[in-house]
C-alpha positions in Angstrom: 0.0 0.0 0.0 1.2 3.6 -0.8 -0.6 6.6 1.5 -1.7 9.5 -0.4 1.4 11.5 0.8 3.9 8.8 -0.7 1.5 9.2 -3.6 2.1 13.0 -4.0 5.7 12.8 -3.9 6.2 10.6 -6.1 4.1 13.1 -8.7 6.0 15.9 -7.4 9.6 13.7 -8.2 8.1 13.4 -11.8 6.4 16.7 -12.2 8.8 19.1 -10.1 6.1 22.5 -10.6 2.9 20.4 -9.7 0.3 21.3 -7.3 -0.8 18.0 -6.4 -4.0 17.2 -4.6 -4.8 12.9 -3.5 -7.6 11.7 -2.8 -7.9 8.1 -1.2 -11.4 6.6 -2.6 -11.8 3.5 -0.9 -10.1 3.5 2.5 -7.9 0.8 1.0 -4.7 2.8 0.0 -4.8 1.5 -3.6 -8.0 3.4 -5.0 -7.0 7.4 -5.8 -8.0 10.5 -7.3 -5.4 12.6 -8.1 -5.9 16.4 -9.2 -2.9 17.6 -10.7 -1.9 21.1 -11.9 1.2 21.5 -13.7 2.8 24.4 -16.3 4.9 21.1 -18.2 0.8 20.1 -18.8 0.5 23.3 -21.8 0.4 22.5 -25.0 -0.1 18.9 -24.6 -3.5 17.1 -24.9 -5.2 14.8 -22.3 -3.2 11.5 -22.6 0.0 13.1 -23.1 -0.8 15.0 -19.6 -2.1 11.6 -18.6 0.9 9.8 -19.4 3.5 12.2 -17.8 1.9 11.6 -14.4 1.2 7.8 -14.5 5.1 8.1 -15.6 6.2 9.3 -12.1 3.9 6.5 -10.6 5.0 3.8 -12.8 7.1 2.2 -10.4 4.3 1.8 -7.8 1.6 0.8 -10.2 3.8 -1.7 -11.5 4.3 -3.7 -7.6 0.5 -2.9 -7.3 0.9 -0.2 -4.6 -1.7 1.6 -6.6 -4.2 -0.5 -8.0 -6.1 2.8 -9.9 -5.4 5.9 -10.3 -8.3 8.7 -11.6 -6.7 11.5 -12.7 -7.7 15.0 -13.6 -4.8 17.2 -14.9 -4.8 20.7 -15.9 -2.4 23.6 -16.5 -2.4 26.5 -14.4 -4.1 28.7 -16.4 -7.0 25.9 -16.9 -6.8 25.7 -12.6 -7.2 29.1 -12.6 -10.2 29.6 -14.9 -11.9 26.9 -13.2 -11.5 29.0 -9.2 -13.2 31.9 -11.0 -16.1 30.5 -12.6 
């Protein structure tokens, strides 16, 4: 099992500038949200965003630590937008 701590850093290791938020779904410690908000995010689309993040988790996914991972990414300008509406 990873705790939703571990989880952040090991987004933060991959994604240095991310403001990272976890989310434990279950109780378990292998079901999480993750909202993630990073500038290295812009100009690419979903599954490139996708795949940068499940990158820095790869290692954990891969000894089932994390079982699933729901993620919502966005750049900061898209996190911003989104506080105003």
């Amino acid at each position: 099992m990873i705790s939703p701590d571990q989880l952040t850093d090991l987004i933060k290791a991959g994604l240095p500038d991310a403001d990272v938020q976890v989310q434990d779904l279950t109780g378990g410690g292998d079901h999480y949200q993750a909202v993630v908000v990073s500038s290295l995010f812009s100009g690419k689309n979903l599954i490139k965003q996708h795949q940068l993040v499940y990158g820095a988790v790869q290692q954990a996914m891969a000894t089932d630590q994390i079982h699933a991972l729901a993620l919502k990414t966005y750049t900061p300008q898209e996190w911003a937008e989104l506080e105003h509406a």
